[in-house]
C-alpha positions in Angstrom: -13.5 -103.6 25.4 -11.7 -101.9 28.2 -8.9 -99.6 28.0 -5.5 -100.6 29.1 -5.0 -98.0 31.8 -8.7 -98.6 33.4 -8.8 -100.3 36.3 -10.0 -104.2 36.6 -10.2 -107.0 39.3 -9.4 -110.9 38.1 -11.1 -112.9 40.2 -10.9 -116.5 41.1 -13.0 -119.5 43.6 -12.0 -123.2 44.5 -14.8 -124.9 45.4 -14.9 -127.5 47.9 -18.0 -130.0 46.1 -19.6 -130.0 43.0 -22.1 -127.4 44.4 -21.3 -124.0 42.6 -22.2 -121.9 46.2 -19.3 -124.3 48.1 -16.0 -121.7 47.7 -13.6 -122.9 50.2 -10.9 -120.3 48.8 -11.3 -116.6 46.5 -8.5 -114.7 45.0 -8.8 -111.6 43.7 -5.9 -109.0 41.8 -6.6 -105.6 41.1 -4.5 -104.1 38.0 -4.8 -100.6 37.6 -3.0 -98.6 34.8 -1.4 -102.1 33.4 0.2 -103.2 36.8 -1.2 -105.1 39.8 -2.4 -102.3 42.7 -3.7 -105.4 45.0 -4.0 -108.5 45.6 -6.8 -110.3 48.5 -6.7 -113.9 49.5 -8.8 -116.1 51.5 -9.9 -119.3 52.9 -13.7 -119.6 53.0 -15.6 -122.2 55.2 -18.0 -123.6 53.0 -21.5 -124.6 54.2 -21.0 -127.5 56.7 -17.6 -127.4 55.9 -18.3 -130.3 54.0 -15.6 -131.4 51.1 -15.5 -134.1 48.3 -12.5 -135.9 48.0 -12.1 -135.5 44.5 -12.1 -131.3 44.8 -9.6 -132.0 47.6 -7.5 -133.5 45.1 -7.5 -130.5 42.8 -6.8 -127.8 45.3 -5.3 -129.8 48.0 -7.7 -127.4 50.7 -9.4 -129.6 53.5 -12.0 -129.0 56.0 -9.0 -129.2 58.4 -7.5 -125.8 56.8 -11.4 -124.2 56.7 -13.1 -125.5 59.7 -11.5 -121.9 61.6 -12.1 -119.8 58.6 -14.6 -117.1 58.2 -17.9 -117.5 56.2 -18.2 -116.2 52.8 -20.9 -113.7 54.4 -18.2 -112.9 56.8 -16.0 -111.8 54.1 -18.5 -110.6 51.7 -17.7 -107.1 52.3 -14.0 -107.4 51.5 -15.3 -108.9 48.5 -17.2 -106.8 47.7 -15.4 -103.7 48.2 -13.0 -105.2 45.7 -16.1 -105.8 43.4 -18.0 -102.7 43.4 -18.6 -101.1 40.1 -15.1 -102.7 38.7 -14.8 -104.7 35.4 -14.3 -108.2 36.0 -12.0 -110.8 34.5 -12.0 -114.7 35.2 -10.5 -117.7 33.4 -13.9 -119.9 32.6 -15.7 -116.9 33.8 -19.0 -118.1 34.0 -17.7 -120.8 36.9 -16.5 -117.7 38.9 -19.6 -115.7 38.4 -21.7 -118.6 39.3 -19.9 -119.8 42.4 -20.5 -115.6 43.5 -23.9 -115.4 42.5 -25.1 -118.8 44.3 -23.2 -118.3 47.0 -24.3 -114.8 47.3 -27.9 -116.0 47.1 -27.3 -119.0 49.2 -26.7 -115.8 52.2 -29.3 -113.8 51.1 -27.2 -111.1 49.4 -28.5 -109.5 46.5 -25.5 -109.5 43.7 -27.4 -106.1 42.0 -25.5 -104.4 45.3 -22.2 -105.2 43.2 -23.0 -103.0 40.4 -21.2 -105.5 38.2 -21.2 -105.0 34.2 -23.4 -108.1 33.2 -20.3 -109.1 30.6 -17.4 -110.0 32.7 -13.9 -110.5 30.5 -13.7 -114.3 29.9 -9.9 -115.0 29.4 -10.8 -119.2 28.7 -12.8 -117.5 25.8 -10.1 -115.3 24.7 -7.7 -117.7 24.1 -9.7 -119.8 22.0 -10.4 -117.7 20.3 -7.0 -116.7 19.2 -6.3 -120.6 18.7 -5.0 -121.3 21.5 -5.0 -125.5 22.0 -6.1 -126.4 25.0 -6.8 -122.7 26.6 -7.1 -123.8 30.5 -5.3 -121.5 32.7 -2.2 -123.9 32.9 -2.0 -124.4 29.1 -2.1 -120.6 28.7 0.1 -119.6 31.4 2.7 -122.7 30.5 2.6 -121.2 26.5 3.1 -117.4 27.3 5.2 -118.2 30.4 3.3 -116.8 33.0 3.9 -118.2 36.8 1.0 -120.2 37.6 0.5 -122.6 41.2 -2.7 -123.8 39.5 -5.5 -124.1 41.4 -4.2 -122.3 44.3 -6.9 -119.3 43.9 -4.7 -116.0 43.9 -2.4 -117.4 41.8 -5.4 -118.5 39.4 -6.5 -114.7 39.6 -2.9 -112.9 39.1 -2.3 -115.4 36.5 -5.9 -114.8 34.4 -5.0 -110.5 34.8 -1.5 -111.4 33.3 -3.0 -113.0 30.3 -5.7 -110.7 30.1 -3.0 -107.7 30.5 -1.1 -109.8 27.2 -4.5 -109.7 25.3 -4.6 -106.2 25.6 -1.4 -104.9 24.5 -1.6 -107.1 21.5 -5.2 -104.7 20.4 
């Protein structure tokens, strides 16, 4: 477990397909010392800036909002200089992790340059496991009345550091 005051990122993708290494959109809030120091957001052309309809209807993002945006390898380094050495925290975690690590490979990065800690903070996981029923972001956020534009990716990720900032004041 982390302490309170140290420093953490909550990071969160919307993909544009099925295909975990499509992120069309990342958000990402630093907290530092219990309060939130940064927050990045991004559009992301995915490869071939090819959607499916049905993750269109989720996040409401289109290839007409993305086919000007940068490449995730053009904005790797802003992620990563969020990244670097930092706990990380994500709702459903292993989605996030997975959309970053395919993508990552999908550009030839090598994720080992991130000097992640292999357990990121999984607040999906949390929840559940203090009972919480359903624990998706919105059910969580709509419970302990935390502002949430679901599915829009930095509120995803100021959202999941909120909740994860409630879990830790409760230890």
């Amino acid at each position: 477990m982390i302490d309170f005051n140290q420093k953490f990122v909550a990071i969160d993708f919307e993909t544009a397909t099925g295909y975990r290494h499509s992120p069309c959109s990342v958000g990402i809030v630093t907290i530092e010392k219990g309060c939130i120091q940064d927050e990045y957001y991004t559009l992301i052309r995915p490869p071939k800036n090819e959607y499916w309809r049905q993750n269109i209807q989720i996040h409401g993002i289109t290839p007409e909002m993305t086919s000007n945006a940068p490449e995730f390898s053009t904005i790797y380094p802003e992620i990563k200089n969020r990244l670097l050495g930092h706990q990380v925290v994500a709702h459903n975690e292993s989605f996030d992790r997975s959309v970053l690590v395919r993508t990552m490979q999908l550009n030839q990065l090598n994720d080992f340059d991130l000097d992640l800690d292999q357990k990121w903070h999984c607040t999906l996981k949390i929840y559940r496991s203090l009972g919480f029923k359903p624990a998706n972001l919105g059910a969580c956020c709509n419970r302990l009345n935390i502002p949430l534009q679901h599915h829009e990716a930095l509120s995803d990720a100021r959202a999941c550091a909120q909740l994860y900032l409630k879990y830790l004041k409760q230890l």
